[in-house]
C-alpha positions as CSV (number, residue, x, y, z in Angstrom):
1,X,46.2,45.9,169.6
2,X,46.2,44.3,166.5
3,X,49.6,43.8,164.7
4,X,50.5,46.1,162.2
5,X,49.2,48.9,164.2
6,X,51.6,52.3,164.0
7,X,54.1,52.3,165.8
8,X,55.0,55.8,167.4
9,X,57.7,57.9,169.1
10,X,56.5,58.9,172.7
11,X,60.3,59.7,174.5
12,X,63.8,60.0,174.3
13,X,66.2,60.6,177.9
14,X,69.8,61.4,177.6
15,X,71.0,64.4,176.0
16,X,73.4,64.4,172.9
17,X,74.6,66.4,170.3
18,X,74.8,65.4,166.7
19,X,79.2,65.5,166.4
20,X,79.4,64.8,170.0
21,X,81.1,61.4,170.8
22,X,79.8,59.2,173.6
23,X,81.5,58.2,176.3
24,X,81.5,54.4,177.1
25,X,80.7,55.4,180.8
26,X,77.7,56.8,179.8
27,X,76.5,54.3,177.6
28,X,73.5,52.0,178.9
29,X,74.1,48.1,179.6
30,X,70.6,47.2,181.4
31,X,66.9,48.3,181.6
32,X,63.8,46.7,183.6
33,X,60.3,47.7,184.3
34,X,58.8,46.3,187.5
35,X,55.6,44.7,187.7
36,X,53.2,47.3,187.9
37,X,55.1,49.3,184.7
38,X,55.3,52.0,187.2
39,X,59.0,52.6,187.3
40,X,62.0,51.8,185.2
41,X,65.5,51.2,186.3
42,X,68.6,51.6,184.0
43,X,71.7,51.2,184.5
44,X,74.8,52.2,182.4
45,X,78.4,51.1,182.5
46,X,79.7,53.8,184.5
47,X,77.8,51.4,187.5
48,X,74.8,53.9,188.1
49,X,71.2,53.6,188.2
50,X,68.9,55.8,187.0
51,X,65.1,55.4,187.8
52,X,62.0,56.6,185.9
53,X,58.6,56.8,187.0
54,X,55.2,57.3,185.5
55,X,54.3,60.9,185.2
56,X,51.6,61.6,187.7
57,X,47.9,62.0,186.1
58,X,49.0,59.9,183.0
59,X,48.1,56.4,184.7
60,X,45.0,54.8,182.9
61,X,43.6,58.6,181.5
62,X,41.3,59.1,178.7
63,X,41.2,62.1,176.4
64,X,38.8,64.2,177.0
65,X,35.7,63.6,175.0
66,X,34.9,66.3,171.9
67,X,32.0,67.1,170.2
68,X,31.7,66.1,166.5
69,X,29.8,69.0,164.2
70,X,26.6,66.2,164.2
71,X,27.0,66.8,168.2
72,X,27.8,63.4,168.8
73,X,30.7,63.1,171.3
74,X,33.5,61.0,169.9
75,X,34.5,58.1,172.1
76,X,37.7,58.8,174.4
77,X,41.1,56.9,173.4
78,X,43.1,55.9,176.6
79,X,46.7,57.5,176.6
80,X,50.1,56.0,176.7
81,X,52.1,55.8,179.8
82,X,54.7,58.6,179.7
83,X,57.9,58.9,182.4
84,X,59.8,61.4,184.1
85,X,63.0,61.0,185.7
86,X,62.8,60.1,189.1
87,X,66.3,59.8,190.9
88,X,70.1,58.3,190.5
89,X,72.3,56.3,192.7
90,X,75.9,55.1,192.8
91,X,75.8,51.0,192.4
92,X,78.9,49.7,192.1
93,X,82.3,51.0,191.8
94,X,85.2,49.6,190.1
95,X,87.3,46.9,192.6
96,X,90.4,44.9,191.8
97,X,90.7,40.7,192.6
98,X,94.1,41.2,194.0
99,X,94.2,37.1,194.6
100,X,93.5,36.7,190.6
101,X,94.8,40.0,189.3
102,X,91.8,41.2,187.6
103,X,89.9,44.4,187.6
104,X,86.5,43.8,188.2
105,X,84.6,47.0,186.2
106,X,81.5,48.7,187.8
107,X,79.3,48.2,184.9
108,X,75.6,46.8,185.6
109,X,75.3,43.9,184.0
110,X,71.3,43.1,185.5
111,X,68.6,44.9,187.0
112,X,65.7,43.4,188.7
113,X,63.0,44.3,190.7
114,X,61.8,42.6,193.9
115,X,58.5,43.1,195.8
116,X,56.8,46.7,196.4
117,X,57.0,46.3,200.5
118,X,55.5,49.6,202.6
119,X,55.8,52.4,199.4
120,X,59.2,51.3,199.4
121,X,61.0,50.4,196.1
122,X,63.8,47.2,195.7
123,X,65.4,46.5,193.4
124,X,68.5,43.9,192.6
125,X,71.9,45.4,190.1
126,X,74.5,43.1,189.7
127,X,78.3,44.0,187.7
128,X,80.5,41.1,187.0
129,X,81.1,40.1,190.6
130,X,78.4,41.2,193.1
131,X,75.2,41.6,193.4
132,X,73.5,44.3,195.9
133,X,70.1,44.9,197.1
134,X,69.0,48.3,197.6
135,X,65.9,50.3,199.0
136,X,64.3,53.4,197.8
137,X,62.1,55.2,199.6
138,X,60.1,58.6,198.8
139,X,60.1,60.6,202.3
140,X,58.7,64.1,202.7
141,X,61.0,66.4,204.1
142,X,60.2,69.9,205.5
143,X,62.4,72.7,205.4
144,X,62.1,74.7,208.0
145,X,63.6,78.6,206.7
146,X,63.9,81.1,209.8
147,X,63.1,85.0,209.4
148,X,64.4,87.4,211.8
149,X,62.0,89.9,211.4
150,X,62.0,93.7,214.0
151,X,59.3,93.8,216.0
152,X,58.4,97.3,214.4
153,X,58.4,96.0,211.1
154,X,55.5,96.9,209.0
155,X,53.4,94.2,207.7
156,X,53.5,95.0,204.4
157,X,57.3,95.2,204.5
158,X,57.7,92.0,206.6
159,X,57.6,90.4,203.2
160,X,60.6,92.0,202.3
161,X,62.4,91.3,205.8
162,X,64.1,87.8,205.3
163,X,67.3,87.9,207.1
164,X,67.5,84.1,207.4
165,X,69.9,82.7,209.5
166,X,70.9,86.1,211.0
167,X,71.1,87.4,214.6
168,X,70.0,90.5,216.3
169,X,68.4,93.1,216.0
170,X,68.4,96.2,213.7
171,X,67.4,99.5,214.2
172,X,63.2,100.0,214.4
173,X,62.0,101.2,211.0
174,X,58.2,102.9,211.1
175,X,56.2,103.0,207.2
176,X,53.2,105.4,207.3
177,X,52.9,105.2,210.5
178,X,52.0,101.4,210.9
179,X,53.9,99.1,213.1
180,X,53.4,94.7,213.6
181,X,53.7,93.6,216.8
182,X,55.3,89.8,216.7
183,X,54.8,87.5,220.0
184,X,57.1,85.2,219.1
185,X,60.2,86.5,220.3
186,X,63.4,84.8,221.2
187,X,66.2,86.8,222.9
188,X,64.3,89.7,222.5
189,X,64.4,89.3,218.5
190,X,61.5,88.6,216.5
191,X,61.3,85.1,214.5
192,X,59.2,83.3,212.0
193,X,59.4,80.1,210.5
194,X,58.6,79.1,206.7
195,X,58.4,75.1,205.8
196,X,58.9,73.8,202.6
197,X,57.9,70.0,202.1
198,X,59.6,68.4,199.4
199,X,59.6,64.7,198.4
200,X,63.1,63.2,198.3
201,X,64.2,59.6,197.6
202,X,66.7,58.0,199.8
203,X,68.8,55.5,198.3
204,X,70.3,52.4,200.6
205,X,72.1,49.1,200.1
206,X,70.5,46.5,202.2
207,X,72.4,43.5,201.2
208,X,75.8,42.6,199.3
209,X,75.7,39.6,197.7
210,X,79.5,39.0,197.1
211,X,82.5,36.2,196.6
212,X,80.4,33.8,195.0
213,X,81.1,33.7,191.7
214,X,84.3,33.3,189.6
215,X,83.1,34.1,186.4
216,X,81.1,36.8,184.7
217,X,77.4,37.1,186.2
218,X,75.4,37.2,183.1
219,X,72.2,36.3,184.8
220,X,69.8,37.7,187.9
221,X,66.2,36.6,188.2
222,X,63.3,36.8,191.2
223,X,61.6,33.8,192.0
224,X,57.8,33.3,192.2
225,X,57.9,32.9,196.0
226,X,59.1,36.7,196.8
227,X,61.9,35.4,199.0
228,X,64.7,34.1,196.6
229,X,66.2,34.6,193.4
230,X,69.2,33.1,191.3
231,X,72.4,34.5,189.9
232,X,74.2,32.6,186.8
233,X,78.0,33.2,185.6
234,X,79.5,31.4,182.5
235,X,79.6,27.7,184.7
236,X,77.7,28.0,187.3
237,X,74.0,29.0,188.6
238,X,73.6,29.8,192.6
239,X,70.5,30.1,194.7
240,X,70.0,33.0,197.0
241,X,67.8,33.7,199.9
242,X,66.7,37.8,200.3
243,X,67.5,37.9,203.6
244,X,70.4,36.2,204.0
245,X,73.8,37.3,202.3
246,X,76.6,35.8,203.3
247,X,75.3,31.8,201.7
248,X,74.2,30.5,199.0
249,X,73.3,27.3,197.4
250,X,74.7,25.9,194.2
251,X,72.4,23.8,192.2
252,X,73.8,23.7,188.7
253,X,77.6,23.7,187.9
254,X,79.2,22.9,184.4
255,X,82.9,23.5,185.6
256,X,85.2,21.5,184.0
257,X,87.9,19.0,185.4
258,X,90.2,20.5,183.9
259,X,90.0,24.3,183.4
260,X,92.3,24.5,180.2
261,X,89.1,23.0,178.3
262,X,87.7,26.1,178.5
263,X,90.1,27.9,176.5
264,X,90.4,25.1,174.0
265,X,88.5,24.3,170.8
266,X,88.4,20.6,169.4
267,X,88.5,19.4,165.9
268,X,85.8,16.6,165.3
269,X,86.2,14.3,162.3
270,X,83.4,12.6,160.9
271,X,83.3,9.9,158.5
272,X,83.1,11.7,155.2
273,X,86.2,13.5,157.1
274,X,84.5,16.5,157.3
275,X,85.7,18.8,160.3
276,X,83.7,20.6,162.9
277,X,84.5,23.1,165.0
278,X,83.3,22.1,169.2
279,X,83.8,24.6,171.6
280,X,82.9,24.2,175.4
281,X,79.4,24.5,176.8
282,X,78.7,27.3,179.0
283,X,76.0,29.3,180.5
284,X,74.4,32.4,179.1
285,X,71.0,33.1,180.6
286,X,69.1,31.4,183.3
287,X,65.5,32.7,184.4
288,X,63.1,31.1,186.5
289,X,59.6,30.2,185.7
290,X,57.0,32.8,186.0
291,X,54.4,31.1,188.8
292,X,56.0,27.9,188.9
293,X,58.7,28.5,192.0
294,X,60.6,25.2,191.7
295,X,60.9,25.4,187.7
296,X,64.0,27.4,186.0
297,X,65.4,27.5,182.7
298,X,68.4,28.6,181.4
299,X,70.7,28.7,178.0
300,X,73.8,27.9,176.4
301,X,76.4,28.7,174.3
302,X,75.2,25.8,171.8
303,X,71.9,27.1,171.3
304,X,70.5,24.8,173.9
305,X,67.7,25.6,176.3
306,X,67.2,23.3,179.9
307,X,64.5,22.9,181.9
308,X,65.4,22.1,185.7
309,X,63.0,21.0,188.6
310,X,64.5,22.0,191.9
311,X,62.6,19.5,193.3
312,X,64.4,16.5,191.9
313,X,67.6,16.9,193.9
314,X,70.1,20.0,195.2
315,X,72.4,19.5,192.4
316,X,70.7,19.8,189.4
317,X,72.7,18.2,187.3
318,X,69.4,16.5,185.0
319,X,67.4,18.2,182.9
320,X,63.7,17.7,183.0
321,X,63.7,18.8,179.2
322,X,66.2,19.8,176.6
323,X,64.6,22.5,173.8
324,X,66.8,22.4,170.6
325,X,66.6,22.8,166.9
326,X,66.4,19.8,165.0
327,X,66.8,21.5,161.8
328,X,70.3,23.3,162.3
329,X,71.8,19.9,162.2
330,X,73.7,20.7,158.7
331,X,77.2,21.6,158.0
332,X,78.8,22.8,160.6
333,X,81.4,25.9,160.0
334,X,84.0,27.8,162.0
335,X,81.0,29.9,163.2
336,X,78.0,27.9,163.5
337,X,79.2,27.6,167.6
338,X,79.2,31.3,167.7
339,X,76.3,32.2,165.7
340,X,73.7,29.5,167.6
341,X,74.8,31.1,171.3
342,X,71.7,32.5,172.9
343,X,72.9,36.2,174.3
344,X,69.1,36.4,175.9
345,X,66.0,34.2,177.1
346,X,62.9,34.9,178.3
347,X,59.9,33.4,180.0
348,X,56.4,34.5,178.7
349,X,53.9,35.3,180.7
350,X,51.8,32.2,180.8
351,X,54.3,30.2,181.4
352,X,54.7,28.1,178.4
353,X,56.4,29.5,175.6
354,X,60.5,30.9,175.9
355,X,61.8,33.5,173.9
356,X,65.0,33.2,172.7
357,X,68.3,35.5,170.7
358,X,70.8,34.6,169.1
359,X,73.0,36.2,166.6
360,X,71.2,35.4,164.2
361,X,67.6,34.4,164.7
362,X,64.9,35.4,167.0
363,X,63.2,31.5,168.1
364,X,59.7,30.8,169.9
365,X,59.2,28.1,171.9
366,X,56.9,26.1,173.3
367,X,57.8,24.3,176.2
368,X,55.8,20.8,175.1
369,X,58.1,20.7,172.1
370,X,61.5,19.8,172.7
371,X,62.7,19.0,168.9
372,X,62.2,22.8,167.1
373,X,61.2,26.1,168.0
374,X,57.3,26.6,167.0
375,X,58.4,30.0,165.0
376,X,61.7,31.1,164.1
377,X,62.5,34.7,162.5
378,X,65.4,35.9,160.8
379,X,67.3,39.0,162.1
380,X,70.6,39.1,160.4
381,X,70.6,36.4,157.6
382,X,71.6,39.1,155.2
383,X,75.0,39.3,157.2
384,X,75.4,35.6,156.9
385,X,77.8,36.2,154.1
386,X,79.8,39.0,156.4
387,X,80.6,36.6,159.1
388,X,84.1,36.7,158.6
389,X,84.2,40.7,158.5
390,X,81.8,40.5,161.6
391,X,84.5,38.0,163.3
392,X,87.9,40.1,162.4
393,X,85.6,43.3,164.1
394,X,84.2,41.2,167.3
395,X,80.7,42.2,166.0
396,X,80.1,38.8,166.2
397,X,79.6,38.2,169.5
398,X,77.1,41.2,170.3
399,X,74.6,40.3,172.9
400,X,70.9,41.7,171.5
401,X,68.5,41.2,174.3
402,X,64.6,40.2,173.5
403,X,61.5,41.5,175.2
404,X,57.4,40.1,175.3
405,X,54.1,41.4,175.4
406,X,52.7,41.1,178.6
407,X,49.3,40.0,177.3
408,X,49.9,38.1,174.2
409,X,52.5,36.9,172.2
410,X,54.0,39.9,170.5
411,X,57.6,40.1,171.2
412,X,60.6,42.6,169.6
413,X,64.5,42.6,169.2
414,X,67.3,45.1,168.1
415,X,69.6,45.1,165.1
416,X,71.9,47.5,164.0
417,X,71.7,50.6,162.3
418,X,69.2,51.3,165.1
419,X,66.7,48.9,163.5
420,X,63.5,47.8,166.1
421,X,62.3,44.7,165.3
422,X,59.0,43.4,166.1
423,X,56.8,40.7,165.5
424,X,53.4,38.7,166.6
425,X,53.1,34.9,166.7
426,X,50.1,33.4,164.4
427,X,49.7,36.3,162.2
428,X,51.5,34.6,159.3
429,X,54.3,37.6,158.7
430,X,57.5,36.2,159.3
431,X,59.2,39.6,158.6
432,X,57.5,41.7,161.5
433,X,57.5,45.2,161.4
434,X,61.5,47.3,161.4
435,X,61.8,50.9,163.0
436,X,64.5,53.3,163.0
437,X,64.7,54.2,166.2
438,X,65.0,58.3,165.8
439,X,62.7,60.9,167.3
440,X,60.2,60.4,164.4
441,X,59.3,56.2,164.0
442,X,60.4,55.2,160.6
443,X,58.9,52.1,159.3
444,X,60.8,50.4,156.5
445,X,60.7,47.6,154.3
446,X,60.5,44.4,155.9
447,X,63.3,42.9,153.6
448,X,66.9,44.3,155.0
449,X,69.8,44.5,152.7
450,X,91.0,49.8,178.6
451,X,90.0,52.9,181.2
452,X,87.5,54.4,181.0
453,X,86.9,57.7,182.2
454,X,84.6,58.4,185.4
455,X,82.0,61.3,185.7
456,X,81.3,62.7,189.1
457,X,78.2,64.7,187.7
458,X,74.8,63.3,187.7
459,X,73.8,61.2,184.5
460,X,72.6,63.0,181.1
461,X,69.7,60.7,181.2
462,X,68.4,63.1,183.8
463,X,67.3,65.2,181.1
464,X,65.2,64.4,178.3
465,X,64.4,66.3,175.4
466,X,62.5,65.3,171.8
467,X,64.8,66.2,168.5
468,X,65.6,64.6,165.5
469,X,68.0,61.5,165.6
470,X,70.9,61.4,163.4
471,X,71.3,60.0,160.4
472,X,72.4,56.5,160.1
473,X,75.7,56.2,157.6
474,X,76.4,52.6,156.2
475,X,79.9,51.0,156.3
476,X,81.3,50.4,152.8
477,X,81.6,46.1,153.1
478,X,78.5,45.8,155.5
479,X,75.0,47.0,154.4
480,X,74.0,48.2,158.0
481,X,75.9,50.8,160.5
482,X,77.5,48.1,163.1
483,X,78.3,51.1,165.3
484,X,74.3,52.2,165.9
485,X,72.8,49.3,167.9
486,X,69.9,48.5,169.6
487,X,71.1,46.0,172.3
488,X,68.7,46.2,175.6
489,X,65.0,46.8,175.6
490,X,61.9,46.0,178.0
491,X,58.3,45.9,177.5
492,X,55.7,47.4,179.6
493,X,54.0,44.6,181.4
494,X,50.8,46.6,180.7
495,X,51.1,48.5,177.7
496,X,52.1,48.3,174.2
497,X,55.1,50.3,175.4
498,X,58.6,49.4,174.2
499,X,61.9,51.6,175.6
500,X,65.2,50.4,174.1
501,X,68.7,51.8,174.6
502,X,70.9,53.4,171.9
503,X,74.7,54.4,173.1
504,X,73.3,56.6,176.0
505,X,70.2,57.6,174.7
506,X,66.7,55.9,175.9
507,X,64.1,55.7,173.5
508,X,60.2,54.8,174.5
509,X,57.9,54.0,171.7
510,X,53.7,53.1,171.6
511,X,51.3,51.6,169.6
């Protein structure tokens, strides 16, 4: 695909109405593909998971070839993948910490897929405090439906004879003179048997991964080696075996001495007497490598990015490599710290570059440069003058995820006012391409001016439908609608396929 290519609406899941408020149950806080693109799991506060599957005979079809008026054929153009939903499950619930006092909510914070074992389907969810393992599996079931039929009963009217589940025997009936003899009778009453196989998906947890963490899990990711995988909080990063759920092996901790630091904030002087504003490091992603099973990387709250090799000791308390930006050493202000956190990070596919978010800035790196990213595009420097509205609102401290190309590297991002933003490295156009993410894709300029209530009922993303979005109204201080955000996306590892979240509504969109 070459950039610049149309981008195009293919989907939308989750049914709303245009004056109908949405629930913050319903609204979606994760979305993965697996490997193959096949399925995609998302997962909404309320602490269920929905999954989607490919639409059978859409996988890797052509159009059917057409014959021009010169009677030449015209070449056939191979189809988007398009997805159906699949089934829903109940992953967390809400618990209380009755040793800390604090209610522990069942939203899913990460979803992420393990290894496709015997047609079966795994997948990890985590919520602030645990992390669970579960299994689906797609088993044909036959109903068996059981007619009492009288042995006199004409053939034509046996049809007509279901009196399932019934005993006896009623009185003989004769049509024209016809009568069906059955052989299979039971009790002296006539019976026949109807089976209806139907696929159904079984849903299991296989493994609880629990009381390991003290903070807020912000991070889940499956290593290399198909047996383990790593869960990260705000201090700490534990290593996990699959199989085993009850241990777990803690290789990177940035817990304090003393815990009141982490509710502090220190005032640096320097010597023109100019103050800066130093909050405390913590984590806020953490991924491992892509092939590389002892490599991991994770991010901070400073805008730094680590690389760790597992192989250098248990704890790993020194980096192999630090990536930073050189060039945002200027004047500090009250929020530079909050502004230069990375909310998302991830690997690309060869193994080299890392793509980062923060608040303000989507950043490339290359792994063989430590002092600057190798791109950096702007995403919000038009709100760089709002900061203090964006702080007194806590709009501020949004968490916008990022997604990559699985082939090359193209990469995309959310904004507000339900702005897709997407971009190509080496193409020379720093501005990328901006959707409105509605029913109909519109491009536009590439300059931008406590309880919660539980529903019993399956999800609304269980029904998708194709309409025209709404239309986006602007706040009177703030150029953008802070209230329509797109905050979690994925890319198809296969095609030029992005689906991103708005509220509780999931959008899909091709190139």
């Amino acid at each position: 695909m070459t950039f610049g290519s149309e981008w195009k609406f293919s989907q939308v899941f989750g049914e709303q109405n245009p004056h109908e408020d949405v629930q913050d149950c319903d609204i979606i806080s994760a979305m993965e593909f697996d490997k193959n693109g096949d399925n995609l799991a998302v997962g909404d506060q309320a602490g269920r998971v929905m999954i989607f599957e490919r639409q059978a005979g859409k996988e890797d079809l052509f159009q059917c070839s057409s014959r021009s008026d010169s009677g030449q054929f015209n070449l056939p153009q191979k189809q988007h993948p398009e997805f159906e939903y699949k089934t829903e499950f109940q992953s967390h619930e809400p618990e209380f910490d009755y040793l800390k006092s604090v209610e522990i909510e069942e939203k899913i914070n990460k979803i992420r897929w393990c290894t496709k074992l015997n047609r079966s389907l795994f997948l990890l969810t985590a919520n602030d405090r645990t992390i669970k393992l579960w299994k689906i599996k797609e088993q044909k079931v036959k109903k068996v439906k059981q007619m009492d039929i009288n042995s006199s009963v004409t053939s034509e009217n046996s049809l007509l004879a279901d009196r399932s589940y019934m005993s006896g025997q009623s009185e003989s009936s004769h049509v024209n003179g016809y009568s069906l003899e059955w052989t299979n009778k039971m009790n002296g009453t006539s019976s026949s048997h109807l089976a209806d196989i139907t696929n159904v998906d079984y849903t299991r947890s296989r493994k609880v991964y629990a009381n390991a963490h003290d903070f807020n899990i912000n991070s889940i990711s499956n290593n290399s080696d198909g047996e383990t995988f790593l869960s990260g909080d705000d201090l700490r990063i534990n290593l996990w075996n699959l199989e085993v759920r009850d241990q777990c092996f803690n290789i990177i901790d940035m817990k304090p001495k003393d815990m009141e630091d982490l509710t502090d904030c220190h005032l640096i002087k320097d010597e023109n007497d100019h103050r800066t504003v130093v909050y405390v490091e913590v984590i806020t992603s953490a991924e491992f490598h892509p092939f590389h099973c002892n490599l991991l990387a994770y991010s901070s709250s400073r805008g730094f990015i680590r690389l760790v090799d597992m192989r250098m000791s248990a704890l790993c308390d020194h980096n192999v490599k630090i990536l930073q930006d050189g060039r945002s050493h200027g004047s500090k202000t009250f929020f530079s710290e909050i502004i230069a956190s990375i909310s998302d990070m991830k690997y690309a596919m060869d193994g080299r570059h890392i793509l980062s978010r923060d608040y303000m800035t989507l950043k490339l790196w290359d792994t063989h440069m430590e002092s600057s990213p190798v791109a950096t595009y702007k995403i919000h420097e038009h709100l760089r003058p709002k900061l203090p509205k964006l702080y007194t609102n806590d709009a501020i401290f949004d968490k916008f995820d990022c997604c990559l190309n699985g082939n090359e590297l193209q990469f995309a991002t959310g904004s507000y006012s339900n702005h897709l933003r997407v971009f190509s490295f080496g193409t020379g156009n720093e501005n990328g391409i901006t959707l409105e993410v509605k029913k109909e894709a519109i491009r536009k300029p590439t300059s931008q001016t406590t309880s919660r209530p539980r529903r019993s009922s399956l999800s609304n993303l269980a029904r998708g439908f194709y309409r025209q979005g709404q239309d986006l109204t602007s706040e009177n201080e703030i150029s953008c609608n802070l209230k329509s955000k797109l905050l979690h996306m994925a890319w198809h590892p296969t095609h030029n396929l992005i689906a991103c979240s708005s509220g509780s509504s999931l959008f899909m969109y091709h190139a």
